[in-house]
Every structure is written in C-alpha cells, then in structure tokens.
mmCIF file of the N, C-alpha and C atoms, coordinates in Angstrom:
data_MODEL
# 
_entry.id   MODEL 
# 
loop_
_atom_site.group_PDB 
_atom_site.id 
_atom_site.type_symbol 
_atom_site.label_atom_id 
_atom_site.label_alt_id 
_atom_site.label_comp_id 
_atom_site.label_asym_id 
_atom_site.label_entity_id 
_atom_site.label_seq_id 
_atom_site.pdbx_PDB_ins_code 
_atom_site.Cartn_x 
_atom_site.Cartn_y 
_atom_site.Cartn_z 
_atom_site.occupancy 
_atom_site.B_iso_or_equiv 
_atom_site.pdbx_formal_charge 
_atom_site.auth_seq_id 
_atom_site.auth_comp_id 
_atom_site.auth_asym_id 
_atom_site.auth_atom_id 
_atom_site.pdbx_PDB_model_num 
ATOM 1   N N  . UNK A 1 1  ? 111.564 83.774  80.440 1.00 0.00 ? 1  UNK A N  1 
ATOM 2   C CA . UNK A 1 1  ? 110.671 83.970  81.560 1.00 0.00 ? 1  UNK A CA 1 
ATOM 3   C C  . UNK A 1 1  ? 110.561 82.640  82.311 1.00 0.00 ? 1  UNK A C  1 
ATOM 4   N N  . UNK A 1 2  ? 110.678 82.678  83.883 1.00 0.00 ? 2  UNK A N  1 
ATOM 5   C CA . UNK A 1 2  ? 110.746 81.295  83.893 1.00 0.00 ? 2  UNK A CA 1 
ATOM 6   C C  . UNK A 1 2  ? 109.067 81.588  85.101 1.00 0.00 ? 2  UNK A C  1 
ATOM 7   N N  . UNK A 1 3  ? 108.375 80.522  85.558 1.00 0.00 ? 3  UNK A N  1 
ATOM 8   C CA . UNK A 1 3  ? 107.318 80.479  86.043 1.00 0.00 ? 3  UNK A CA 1 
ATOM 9   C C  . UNK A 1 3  ? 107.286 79.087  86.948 1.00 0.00 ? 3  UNK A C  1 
ATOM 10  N N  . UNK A 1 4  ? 106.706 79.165  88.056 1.00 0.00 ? 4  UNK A N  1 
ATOM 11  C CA . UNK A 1 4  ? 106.810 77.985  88.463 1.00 0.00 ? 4  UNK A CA 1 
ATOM 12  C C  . UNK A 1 4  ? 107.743 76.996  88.333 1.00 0.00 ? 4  UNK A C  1 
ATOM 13  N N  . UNK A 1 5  ? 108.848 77.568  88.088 1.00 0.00 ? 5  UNK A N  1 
ATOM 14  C CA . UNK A 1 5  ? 110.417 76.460  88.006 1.00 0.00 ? 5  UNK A CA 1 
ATOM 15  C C  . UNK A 1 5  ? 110.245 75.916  86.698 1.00 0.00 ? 5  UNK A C  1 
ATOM 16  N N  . UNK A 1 6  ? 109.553 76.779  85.571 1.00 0.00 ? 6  UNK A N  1 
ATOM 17  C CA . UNK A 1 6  ? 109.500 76.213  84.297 1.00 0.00 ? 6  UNK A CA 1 
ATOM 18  C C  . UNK A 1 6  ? 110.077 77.223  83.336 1.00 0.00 ? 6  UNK A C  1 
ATOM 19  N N  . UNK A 1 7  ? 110.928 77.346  82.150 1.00 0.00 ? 7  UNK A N  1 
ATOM 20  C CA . UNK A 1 7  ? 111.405 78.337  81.737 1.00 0.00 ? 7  UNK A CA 1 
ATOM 21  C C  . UNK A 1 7  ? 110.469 78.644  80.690 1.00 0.00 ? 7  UNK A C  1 
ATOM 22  N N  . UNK A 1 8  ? 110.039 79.448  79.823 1.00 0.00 ? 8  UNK A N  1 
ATOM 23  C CA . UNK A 1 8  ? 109.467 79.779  78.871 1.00 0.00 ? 8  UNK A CA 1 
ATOM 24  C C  . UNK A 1 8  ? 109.590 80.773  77.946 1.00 0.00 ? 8  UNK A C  1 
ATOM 25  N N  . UNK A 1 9  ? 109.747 80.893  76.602 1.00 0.00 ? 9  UNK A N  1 
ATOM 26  C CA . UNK A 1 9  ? 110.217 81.726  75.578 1.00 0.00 ? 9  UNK A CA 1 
ATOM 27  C C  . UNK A 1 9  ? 109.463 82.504  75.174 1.00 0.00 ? 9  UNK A C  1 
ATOM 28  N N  . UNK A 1 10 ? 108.844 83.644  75.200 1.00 0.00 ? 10 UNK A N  1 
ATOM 29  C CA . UNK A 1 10 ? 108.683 84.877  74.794 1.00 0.00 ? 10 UNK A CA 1 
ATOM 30  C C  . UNK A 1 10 ? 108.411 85.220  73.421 1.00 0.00 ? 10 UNK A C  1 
ATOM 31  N N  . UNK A 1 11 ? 107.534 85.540  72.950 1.00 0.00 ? 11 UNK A N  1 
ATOM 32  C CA . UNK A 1 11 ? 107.514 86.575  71.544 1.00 0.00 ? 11 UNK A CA 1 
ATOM 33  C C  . UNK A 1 11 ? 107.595 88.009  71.942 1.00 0.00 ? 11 UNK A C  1 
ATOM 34  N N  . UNK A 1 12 ? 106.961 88.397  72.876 1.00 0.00 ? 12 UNK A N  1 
ATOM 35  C CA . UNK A 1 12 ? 106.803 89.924  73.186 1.00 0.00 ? 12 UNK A CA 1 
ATOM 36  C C  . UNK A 1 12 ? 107.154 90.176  74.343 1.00 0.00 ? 12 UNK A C  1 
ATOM 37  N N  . UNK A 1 13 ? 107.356 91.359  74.583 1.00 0.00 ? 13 UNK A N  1 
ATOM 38  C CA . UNK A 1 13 ? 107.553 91.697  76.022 1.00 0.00 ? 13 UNK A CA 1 
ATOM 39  C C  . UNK A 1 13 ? 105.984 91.482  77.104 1.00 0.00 ? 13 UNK A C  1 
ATOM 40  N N  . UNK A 1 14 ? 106.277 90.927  78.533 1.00 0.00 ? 14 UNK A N  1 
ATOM 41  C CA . UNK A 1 14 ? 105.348 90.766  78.987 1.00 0.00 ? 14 UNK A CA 1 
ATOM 42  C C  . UNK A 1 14 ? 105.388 91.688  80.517 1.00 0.00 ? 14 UNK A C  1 
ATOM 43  N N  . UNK A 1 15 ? 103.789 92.558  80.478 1.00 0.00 ? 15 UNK A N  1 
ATOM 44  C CA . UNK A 1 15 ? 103.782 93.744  81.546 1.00 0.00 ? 15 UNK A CA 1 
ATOM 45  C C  . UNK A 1 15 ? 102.890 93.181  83.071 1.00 0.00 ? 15 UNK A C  1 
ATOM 46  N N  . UNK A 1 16 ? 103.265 93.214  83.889 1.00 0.00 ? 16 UNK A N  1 
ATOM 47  C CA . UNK A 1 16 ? 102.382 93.135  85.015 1.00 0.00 ? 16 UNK A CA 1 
ATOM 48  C C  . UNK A 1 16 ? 101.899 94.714  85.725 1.00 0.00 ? 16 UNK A C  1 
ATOM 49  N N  . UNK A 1 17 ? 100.534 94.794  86.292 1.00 0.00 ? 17 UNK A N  1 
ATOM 50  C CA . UNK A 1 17 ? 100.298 96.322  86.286 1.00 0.00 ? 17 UNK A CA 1 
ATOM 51  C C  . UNK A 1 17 ? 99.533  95.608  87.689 1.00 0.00 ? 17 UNK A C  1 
ATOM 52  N N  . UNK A 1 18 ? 100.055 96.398  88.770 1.00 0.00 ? 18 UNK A N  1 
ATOM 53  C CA . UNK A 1 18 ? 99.658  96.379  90.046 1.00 0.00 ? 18 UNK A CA 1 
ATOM 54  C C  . UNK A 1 18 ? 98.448  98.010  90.557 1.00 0.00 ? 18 UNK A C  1 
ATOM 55  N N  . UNK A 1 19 ? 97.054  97.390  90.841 1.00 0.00 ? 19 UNK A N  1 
ATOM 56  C CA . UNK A 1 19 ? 96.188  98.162  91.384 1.00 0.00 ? 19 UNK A CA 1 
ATOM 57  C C  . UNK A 1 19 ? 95.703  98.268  92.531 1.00 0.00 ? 19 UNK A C  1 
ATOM 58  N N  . UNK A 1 20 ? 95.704  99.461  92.886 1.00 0.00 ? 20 UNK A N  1 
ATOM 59  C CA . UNK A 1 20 ? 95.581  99.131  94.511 1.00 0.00 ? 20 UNK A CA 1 
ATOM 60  C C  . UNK A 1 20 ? 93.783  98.761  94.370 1.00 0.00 ? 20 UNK A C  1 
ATOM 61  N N  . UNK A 1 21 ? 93.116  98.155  95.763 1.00 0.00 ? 21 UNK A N  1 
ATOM 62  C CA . UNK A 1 21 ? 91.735  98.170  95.745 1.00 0.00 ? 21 UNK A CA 1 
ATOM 63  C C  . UNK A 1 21 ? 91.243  99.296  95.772 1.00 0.00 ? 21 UNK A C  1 
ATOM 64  N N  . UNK A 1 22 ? 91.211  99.924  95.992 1.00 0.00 ? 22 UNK A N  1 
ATOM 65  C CA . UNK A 1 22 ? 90.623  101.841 95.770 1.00 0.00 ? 22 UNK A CA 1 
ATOM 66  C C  . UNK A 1 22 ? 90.330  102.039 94.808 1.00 0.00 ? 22 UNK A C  1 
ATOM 67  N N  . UNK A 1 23 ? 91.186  101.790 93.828 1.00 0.00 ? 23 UNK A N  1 
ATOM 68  C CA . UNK A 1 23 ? 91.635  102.013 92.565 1.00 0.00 ? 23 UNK A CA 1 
ATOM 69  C C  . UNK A 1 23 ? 91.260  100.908 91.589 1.00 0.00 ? 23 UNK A C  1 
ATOM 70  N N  . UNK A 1 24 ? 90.235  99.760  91.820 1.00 0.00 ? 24 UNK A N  1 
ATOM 71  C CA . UNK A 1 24 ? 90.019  98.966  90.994 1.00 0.00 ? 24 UNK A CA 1 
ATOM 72  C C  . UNK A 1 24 ? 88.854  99.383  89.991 1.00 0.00 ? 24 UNK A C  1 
ATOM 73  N N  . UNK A 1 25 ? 87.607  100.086 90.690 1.00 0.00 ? 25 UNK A N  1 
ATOM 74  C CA . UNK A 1 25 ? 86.148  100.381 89.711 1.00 0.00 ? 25 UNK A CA 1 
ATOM 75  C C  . UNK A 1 25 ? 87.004  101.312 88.693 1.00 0.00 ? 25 UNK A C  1 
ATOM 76  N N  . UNK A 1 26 ? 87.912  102.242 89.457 1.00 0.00 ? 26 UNK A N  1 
ATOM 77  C CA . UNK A 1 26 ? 88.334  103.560 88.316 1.00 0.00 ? 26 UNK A CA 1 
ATOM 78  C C  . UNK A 1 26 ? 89.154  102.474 87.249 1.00 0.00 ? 26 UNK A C  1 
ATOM 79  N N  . UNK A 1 27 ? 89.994  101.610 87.730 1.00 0.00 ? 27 UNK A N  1 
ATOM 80  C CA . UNK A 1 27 ? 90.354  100.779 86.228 1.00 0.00 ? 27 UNK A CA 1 
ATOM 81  C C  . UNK A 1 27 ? 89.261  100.093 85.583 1.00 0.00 ? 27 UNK A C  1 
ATOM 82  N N  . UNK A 1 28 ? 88.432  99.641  86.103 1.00 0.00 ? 28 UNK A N  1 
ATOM 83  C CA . UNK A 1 28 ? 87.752  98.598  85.376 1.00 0.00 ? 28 UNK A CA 1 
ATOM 84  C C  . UNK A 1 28 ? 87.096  99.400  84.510 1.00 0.00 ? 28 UNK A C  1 
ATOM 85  N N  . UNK A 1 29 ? 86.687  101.172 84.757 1.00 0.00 ? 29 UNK A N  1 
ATOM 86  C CA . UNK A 1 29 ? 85.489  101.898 84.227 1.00 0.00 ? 29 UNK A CA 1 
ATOM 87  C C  . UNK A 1 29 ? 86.577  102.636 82.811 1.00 0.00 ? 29 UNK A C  1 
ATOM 88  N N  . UNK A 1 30 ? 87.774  102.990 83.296 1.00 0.00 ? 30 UNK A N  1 
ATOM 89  C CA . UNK A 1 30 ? 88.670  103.481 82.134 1.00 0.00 ? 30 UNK A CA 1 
ATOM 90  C C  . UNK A 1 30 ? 89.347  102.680 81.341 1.00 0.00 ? 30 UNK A C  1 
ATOM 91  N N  . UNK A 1 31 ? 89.291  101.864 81.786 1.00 0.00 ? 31 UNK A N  1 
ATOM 92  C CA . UNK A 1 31 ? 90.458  100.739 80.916 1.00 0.00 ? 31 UNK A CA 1 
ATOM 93  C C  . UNK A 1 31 ? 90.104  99.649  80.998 1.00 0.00 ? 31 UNK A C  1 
ATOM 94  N N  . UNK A 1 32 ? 89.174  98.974  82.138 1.00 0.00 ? 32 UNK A N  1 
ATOM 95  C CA . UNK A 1 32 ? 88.761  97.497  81.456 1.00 0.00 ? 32 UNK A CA 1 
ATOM 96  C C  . UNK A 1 32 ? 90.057  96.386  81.052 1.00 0.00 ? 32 UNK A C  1 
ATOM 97  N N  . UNK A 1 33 ? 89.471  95.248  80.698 1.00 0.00 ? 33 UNK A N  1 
ATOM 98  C CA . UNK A 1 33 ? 90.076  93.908  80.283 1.00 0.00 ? 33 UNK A CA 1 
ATOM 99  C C  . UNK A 1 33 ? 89.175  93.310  79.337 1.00 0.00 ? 33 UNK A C  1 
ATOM 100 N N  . UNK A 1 34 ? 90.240  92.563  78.312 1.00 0.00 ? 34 UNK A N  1 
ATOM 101 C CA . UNK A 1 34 ? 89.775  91.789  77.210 1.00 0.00 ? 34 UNK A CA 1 
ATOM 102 C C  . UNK A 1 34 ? 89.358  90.192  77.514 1.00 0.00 ? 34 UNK A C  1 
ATOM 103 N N  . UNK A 1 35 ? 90.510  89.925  78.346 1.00 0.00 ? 35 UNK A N  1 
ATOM 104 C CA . UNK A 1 35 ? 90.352  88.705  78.618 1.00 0.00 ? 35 UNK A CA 1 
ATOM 105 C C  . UNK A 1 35 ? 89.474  87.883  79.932 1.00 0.00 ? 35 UNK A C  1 
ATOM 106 N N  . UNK A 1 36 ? 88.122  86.921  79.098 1.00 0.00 ? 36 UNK A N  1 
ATOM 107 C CA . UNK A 1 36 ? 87.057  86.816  79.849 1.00 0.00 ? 36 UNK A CA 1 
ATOM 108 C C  . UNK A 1 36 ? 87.192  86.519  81.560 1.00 0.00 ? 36 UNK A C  1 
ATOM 109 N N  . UNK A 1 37 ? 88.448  86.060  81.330 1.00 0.00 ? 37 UNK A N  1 
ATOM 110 C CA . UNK A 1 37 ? 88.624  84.917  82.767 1.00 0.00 ? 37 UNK A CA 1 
ATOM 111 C C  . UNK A 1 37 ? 88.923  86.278  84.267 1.00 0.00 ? 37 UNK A C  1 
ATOM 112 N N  . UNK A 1 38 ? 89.421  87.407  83.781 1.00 0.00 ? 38 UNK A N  1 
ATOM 113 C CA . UNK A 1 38 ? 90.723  88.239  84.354 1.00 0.00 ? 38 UNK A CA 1 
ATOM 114 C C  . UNK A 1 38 ? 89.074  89.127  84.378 1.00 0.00 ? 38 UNK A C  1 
ATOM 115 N N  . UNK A 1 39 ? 88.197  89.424  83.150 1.00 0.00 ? 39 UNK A N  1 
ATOM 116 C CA . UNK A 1 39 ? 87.131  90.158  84.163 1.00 0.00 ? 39 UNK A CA 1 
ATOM 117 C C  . UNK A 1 39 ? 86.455  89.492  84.803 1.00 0.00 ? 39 UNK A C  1 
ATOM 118 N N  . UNK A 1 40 ? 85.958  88.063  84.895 1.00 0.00 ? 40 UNK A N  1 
ATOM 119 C CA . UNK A 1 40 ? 85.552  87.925  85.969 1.00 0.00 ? 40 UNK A CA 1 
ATOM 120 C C  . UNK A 1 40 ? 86.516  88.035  87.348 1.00 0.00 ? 40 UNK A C  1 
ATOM 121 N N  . UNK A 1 41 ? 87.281  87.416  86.980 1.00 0.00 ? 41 UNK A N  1 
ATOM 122 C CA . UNK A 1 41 ? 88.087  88.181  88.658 1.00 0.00 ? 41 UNK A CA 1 
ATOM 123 C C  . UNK A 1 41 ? 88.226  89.257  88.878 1.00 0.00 ? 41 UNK A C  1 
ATOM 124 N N  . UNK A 1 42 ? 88.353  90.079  88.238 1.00 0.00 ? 42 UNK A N  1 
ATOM 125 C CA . UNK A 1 42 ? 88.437  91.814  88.843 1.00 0.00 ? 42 UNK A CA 1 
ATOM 126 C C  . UNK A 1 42 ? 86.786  91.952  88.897 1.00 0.00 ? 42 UNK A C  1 
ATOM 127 N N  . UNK A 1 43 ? 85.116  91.639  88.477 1.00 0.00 ? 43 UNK A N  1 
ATOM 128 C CA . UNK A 1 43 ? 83.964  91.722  88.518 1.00 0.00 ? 43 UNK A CA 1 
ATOM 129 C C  . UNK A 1 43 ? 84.117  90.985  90.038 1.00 0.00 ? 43 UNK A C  1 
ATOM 130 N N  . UNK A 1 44 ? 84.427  90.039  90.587 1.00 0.00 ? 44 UNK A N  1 
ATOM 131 C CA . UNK A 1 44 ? 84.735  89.103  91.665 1.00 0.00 ? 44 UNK A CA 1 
ATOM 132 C C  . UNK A 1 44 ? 84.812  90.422  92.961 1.00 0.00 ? 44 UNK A C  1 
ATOM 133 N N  . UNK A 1 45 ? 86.526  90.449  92.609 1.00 0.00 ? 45 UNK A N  1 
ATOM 134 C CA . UNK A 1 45 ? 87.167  91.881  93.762 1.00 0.00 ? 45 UNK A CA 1 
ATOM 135 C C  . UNK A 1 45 ? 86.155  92.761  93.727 1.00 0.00 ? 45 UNK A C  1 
ATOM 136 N N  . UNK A 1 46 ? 85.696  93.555  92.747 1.00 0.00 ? 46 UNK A N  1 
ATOM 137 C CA . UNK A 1 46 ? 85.145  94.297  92.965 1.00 0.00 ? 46 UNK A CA 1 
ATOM 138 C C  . UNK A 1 46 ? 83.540  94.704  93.610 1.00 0.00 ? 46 UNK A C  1 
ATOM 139 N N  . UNK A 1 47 ? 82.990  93.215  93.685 1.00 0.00 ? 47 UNK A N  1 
ATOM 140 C CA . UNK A 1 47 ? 82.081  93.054  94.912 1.00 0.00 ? 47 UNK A CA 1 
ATOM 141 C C  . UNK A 1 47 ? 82.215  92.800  96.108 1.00 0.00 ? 47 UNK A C  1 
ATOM 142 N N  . UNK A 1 48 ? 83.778  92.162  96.406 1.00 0.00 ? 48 UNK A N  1 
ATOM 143 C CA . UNK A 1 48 ? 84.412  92.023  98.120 1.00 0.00 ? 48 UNK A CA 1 
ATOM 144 C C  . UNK A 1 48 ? 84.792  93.188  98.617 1.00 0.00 ? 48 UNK A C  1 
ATOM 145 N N  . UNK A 1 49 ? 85.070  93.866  97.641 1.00 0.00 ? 49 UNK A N  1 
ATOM 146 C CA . UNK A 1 49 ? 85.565  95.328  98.073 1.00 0.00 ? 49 UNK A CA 1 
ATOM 147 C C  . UNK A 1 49 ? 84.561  96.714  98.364 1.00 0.00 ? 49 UNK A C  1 
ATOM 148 N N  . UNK A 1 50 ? 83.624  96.459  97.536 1.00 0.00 ? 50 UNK A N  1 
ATOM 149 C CA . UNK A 1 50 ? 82.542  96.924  98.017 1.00 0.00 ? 50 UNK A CA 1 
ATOM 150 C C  . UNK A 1 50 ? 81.788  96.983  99.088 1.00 0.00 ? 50 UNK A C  1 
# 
C-alpha cells in the first residue's frame, strides 16, 4: 500500500467505504464506528449536514 509517496506493508486486507451525505445518520444509526477519532468526524458531518 503506498500513501503519501510512502510504501507500507499490510497484515490484512484494507476496505475504504464511500457514503453519500444523505446517507450518513442511516450509517451512523446501523452501523456506527469503533474508532474514537472517525466518530467524531462523522458526529462533526453530521451537524453541517443538518
């Protein structure tokens, strides 16, 4: 995987999942996030979008 012109090695496969804004409360309410940093940014969007 390379990132920013940096290469990097892998243990697992890694998924990116694209949501439209419409579609953000219905993810956040069915499926949610574990990781603290990623809900505050989708808690973030989801008051601009409002």
């Amino acid at each position: 995987m390379t990132r920013r012109g940096k290469s990097y090695v892998r243990n697992s496969d890694c998924y990116y999942i694209y949501v439209k804004t419409a579609g953000l409360a219905t993810f956040d309410k069915e499926i949610g996030l574990s990781i603290k940093r990623k809900r505050l940014r989708l808690g973030r969007r989801l008051q601009t979008a409002a």
